[in-house]
BAFI-294259 format. One record per atom (N, C-alpha, C): atom name; y, x, z; residue number from 1. Coordinates in steps of 0.02 Angstrom, whole numbers. Layout:
residues N
  at      yy      xx      zz    i
  CA       Y       X       Z  NUM
...
//
This chain:
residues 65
  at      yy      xx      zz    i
   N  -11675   -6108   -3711    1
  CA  -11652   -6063   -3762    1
   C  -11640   -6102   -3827    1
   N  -11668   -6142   -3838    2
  CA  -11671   -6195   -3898    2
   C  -11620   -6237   -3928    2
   N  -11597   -6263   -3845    3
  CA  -11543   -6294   -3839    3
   C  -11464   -6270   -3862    3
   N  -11464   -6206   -3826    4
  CA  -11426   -6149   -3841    4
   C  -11381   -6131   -3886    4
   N  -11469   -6120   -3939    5
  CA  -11457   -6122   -4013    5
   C  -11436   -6153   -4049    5
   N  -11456   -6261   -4011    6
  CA  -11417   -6285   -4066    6
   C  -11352   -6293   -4056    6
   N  -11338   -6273   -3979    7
  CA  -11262   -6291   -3959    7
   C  -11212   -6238   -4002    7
   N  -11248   -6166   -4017    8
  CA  -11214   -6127   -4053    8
   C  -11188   -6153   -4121    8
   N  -11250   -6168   -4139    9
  CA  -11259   -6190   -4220    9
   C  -11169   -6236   -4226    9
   N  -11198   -6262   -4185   10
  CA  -11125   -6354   -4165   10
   C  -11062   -6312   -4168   10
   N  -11065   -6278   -4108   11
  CA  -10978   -6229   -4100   11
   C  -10960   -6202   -4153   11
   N  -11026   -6173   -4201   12
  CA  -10980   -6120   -4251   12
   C  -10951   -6154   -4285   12
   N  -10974   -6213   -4306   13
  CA  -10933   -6280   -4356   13
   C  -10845   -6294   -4336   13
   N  -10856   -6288   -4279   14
  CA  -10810   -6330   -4251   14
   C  -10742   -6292   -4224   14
   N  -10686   -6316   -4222   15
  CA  -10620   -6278   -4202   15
   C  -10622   -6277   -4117   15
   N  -10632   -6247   -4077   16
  CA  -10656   -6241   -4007   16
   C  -10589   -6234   -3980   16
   N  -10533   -6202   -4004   17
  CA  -10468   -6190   -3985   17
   C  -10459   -6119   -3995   17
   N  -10389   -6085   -3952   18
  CA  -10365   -6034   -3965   18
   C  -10380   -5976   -3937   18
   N  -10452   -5933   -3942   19
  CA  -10467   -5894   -3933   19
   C  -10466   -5835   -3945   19
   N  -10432   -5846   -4028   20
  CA  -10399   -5787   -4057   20
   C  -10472   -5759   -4104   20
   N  -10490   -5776   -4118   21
  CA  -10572   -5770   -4171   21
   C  -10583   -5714   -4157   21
   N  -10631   -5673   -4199   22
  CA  -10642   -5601   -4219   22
   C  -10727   -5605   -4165   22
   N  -10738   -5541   -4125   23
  CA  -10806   -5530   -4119   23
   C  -10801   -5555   -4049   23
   N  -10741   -5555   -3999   24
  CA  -10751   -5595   -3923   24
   C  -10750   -5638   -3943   24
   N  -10736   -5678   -3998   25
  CA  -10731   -5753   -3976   25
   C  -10813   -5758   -3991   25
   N  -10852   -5750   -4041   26
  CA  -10906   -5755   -4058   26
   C  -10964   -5732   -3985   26
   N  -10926   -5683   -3939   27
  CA  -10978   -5649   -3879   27
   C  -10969   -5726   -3833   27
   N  -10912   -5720   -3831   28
  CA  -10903   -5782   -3783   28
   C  -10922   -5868   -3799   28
   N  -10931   -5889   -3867   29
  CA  -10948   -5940   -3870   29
   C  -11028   -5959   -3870   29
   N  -11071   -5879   -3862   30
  CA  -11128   -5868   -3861   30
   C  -11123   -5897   -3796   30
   N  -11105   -5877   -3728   31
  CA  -11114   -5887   -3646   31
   C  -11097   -5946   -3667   31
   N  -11059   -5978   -3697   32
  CA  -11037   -6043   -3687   32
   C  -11075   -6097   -3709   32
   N  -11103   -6072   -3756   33
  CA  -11175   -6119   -3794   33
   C  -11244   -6099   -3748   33
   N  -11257   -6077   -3699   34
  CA  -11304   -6042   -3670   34
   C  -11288   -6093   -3603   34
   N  -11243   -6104   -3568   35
  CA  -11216   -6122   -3520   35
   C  -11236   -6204   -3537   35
   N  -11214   -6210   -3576   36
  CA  -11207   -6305   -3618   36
   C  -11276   -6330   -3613   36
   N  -11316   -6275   -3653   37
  CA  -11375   -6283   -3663   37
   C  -11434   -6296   -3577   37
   N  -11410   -6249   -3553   38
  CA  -11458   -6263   -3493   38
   C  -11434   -6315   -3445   38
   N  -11382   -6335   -3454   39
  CA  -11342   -6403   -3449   39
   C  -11394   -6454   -3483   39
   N  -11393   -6457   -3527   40
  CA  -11420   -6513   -3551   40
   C  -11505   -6497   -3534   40
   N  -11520   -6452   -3537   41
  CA  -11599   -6436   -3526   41
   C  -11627   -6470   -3446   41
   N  -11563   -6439   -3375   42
  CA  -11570   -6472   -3319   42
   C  -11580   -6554   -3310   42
   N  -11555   -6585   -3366   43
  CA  -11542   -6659   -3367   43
   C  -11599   -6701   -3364   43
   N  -11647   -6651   -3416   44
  CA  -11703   -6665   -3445   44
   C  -11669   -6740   -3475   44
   N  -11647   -6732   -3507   45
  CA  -11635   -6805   -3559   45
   C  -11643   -6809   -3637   45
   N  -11642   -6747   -3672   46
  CA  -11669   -6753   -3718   46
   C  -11740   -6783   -3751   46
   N  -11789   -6790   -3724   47
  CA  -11856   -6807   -3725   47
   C  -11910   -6744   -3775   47
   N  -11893   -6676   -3782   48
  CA  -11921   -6657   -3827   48
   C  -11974   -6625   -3777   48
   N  -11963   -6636   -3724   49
  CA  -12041   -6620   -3704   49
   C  -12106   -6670   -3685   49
   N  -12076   -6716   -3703   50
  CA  -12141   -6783   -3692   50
   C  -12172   -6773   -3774   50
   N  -12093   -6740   -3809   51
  CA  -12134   -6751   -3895   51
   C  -12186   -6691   -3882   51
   N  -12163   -6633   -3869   52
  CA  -12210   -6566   -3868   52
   C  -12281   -6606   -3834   52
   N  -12259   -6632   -3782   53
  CA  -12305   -6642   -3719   53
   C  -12374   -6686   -3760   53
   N  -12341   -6731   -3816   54
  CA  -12411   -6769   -3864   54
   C  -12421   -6739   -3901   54
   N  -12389   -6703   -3915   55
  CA  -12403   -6647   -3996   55
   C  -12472   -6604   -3947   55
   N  -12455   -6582   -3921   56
  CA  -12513   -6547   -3894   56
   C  -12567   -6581   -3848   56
   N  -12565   -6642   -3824   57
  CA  -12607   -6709   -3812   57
   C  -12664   -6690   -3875   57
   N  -12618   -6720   -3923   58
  CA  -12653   -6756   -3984   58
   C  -12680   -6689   -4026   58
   N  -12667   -6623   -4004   59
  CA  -12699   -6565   -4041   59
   C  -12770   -6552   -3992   59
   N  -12759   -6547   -3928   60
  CA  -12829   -6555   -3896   60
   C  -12877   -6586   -3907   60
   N  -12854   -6650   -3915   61
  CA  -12888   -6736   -3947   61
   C  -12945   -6724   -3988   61
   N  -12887   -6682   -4051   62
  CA  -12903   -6670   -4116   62
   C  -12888   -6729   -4163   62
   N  -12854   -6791   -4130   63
  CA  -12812   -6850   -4149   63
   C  -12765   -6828   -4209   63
   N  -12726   -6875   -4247   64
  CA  -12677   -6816   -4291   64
   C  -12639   -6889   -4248   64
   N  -12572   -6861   -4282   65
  CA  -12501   -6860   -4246   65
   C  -12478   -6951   -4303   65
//
């Protein structure tokens, strides 16, 4: 879901092509940032879950970060 979000964040910036704007283009670039996103989530290549994965290591610990 995270991912998603930032893929949305990215699209709205950006000229995506000729969709003709207004409120479908906005429904549809939602599926399309949703789609991207679990794309990249399947890859597992980002690494933000080894970061989560010590963040919460080092909160059990009681270690700081």
């Amino acid at each position: 879901m995270f991912l998603g979000q930032m893929v949305d964040e990215m699209l709205s910036t950006v000229n995506i092509g000729n969709f003709g704007g207004g409120h479908a283009e906005e429904t549809w670039r939602s599926f399309l940032s949703d789609a991207i996103g679990r794309s990249i989530a399947e890859q597992n290549s980002t690494g933000i879950a080894k970061g989560i994965e010590a963040a919460i290591r080092n909160y059990q610990t009681g270690q700081d970060l």
